[in-house]
N, C-alpha and C positions, 0 to 999 in steps of 0.2 A: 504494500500500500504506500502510497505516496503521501510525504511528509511533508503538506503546503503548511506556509505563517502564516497565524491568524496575527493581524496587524490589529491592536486594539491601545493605540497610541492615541492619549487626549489631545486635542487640537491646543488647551490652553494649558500652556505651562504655569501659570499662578491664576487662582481665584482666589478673589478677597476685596479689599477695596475700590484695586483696580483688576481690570484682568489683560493676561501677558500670553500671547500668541503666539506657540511656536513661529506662526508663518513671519507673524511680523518682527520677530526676535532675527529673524534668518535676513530679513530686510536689512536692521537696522545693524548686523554684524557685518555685512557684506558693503554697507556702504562704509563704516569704520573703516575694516580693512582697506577699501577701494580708497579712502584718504590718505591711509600711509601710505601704501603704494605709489599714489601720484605724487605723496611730497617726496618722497626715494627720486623718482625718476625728476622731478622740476630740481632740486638741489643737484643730483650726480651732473645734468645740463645747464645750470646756473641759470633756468628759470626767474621771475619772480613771485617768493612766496604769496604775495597778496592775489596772485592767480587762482589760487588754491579753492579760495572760500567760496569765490563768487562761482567756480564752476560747478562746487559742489551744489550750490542752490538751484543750479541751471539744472542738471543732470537730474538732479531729485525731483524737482519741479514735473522735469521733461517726462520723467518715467513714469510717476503715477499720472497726469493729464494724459500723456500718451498711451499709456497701453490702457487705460479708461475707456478711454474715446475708440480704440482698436476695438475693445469687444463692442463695444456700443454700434457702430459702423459696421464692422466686420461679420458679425458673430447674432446679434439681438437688435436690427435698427430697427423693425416694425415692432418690436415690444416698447424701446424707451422712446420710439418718436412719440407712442402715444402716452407714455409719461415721462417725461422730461425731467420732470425731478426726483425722478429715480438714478437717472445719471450720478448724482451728486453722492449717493449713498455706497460708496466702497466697499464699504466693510461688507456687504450685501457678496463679495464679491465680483468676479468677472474683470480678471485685467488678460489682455492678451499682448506676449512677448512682441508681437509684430509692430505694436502699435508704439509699443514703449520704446523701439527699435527708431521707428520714423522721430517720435517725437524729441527723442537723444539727437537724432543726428538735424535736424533743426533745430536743436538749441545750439549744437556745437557750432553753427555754422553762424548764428547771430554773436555765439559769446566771439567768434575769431572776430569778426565786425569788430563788434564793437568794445571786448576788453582785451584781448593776445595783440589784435592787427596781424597776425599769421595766417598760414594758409588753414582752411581747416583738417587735412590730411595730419600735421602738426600733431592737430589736441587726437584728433582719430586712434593715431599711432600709439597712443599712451594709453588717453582713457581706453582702448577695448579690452587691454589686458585686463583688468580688475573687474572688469565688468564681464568676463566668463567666468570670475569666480563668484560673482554675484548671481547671476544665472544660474549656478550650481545649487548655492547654497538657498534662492529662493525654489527649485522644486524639490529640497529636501522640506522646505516650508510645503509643498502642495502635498506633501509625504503624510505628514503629520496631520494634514486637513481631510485624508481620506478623498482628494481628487484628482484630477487629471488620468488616471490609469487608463492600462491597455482590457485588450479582449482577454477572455478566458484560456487558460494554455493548462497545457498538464506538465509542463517543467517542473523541477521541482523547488524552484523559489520563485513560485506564482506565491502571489500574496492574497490574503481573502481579507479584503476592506469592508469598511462598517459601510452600508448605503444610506443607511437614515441615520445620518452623525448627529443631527441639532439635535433629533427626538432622543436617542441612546445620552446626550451630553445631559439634557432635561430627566434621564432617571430613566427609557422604556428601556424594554431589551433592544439590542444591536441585529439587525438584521444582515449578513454577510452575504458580501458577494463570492461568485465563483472565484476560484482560485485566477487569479488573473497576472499581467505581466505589471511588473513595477515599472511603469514607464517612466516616472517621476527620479528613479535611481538610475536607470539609460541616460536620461539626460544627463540630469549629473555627473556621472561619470563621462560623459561625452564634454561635457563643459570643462570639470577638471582637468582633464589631460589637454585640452585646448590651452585655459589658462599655462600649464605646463609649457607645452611648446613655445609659448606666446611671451613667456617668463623669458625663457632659455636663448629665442631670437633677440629678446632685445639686450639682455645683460651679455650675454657670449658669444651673440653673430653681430651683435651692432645694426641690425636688422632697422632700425629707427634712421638709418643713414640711407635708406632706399623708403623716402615718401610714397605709403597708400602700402608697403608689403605688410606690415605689419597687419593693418585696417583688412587688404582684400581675403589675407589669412583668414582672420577673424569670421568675415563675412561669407566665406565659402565654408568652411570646417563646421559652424555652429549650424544654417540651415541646410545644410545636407546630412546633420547627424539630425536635425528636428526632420526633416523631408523623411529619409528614412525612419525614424519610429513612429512617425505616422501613422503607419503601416499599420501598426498592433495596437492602437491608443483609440481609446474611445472617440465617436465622437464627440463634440462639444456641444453641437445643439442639431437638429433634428433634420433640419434642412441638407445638411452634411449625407445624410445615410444613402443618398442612390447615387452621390457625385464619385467621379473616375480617381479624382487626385481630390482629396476635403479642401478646407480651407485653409488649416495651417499648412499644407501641401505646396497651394495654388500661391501663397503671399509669400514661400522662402523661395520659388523660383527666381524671382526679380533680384533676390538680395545675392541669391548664388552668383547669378550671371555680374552680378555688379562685383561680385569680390572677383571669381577671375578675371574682369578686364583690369581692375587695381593691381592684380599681380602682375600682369604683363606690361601693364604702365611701370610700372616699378622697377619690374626687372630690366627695363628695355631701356633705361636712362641711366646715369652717372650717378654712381654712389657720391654724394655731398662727403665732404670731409668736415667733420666737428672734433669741438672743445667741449671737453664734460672739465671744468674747474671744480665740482663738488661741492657748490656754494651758491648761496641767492644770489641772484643778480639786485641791487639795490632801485634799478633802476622798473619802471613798468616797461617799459616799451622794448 
């Protein structure tokens, strides 16, 4: 007989006064880390530290309105057109990676405007690296939430998730699903070893000396491991279930094709020669 996990992991890591969300715990570590990381890489290039803050507010901004508005558009438009202020309700759930994808890479390209004045390939090249370890570490948050998962499999680390999580959280019993694929730990693990590579090009290849490699990397590796688990993953809403390619399928296309042409851009031009002084630069500009 086959020995599947019954996954019966509470969504909230503290009740009490306040209550503390695995998922959002997974948020708000991943964006920590994603701050040292970028002040590692603006000091090793004698950046300036006042860069720092402001793009963290962009990036944060950009992720929850963006992938909001991703499921919103993408995923549910004939539900929140007809309530609109259900938009506004997060915690309800429904963020979709794509959208948070778009809405990062429009901020990045207003902050280059208007506070680096560099190109936005620049901030690209830096910020993706942390931000696949954020990608990781948020669908160990969809782990925790008992969503996102695949179809049913007889592997034997299918996992059996609660299906009525809010009712079993309120006291009913837990209703279990079929033993199904963890697709929440594919990702992750797809994300990690991205991050990894991503670490490795830019501290030991100098990979950052070829503008958009780093970025096209990023951009091909991450939705071709999501295109591929596709595959075995639920759908996410209804409309999905007779389509050839779903819709997380159909949205990492564009991002695939965009990462190999940045590779070939990249590759196809003059490695820049830099200075890493290991120090702020005092100045903004």
């Amino acid at each position: 007989m086959l020995d599947f996990i019954t996954w019966t992991a509470n969504p909230n890591l503290f009740d009490g006064f306040v209550t503390i969300r695995w998922y959002g715990l997974m948020f708000v570590i991943g964006f920590w880390i994603g701050y040292r990381i970028m002040y590692s890489f603006f000091k090793h290039e004698g950046a300036p530290e006042a860069w720092l803050d402001t793009l963290l507010i962009y990036v944060v901004v950009a992720t929850i309105v963006g992938a909001r508005l991703g499921h919103v558009f993408f995923y549910q438009w004939d539900y929140y057109s007809a309530n609109p202020m259900e938009i506004l309700k997060i915690w309800h759930g429904g963020l979709a990676s794509h959208g948070g994808t778009i809405g990062i890479i429009i901020a990045i390209i207003i902050f280059s405007r208007l506070v680096s004045k560099r190109s936005p390939l620049w901030t690209f090249d830096r910020l993706v690296i942390p931000i696949a370890l954020v990608g990781a570490l948020i669908r160990m948050g969809n782990l925790f939430n008992h969503e996102i998962y695949g179809h049913a499999t007889n592997l034997p680390w299918g996992f059996r998730f609660i299906e009525n999580i809010d009712q079993w959280m309120a006291g009913a019993q837990p209703i279990f699903s079929a033993p199904s694929h963890p697709t929440q730990i594919y990702e992750a693990l797809a994300y990690l070893a991205l991050f990894g590579l991503l670490m490795w090009m830019y501290w030991k290849k100098n990979a950052e000396a070829r503008p958009g490699l780093i970025f096209g990397v990023f951009l091909t590796w991450l939705f071709s491991a999501r295109f591929v688990i596709e595959y075995v993953k639920n759908d996410q809403v209804e409309f999905e279930k007779d389509m050839i390619l779903n819709m997380g399928q159909q949205l990492s296309i564009p991002f695939i094709i965009a990462g190999i042409i940045l590779i070939i851009y990249a590759m196809s031009r003059p490695k820049l020669e830099m200075k890493f002084p290991n120090k702020f630069c005092d100045s903004k500009k």
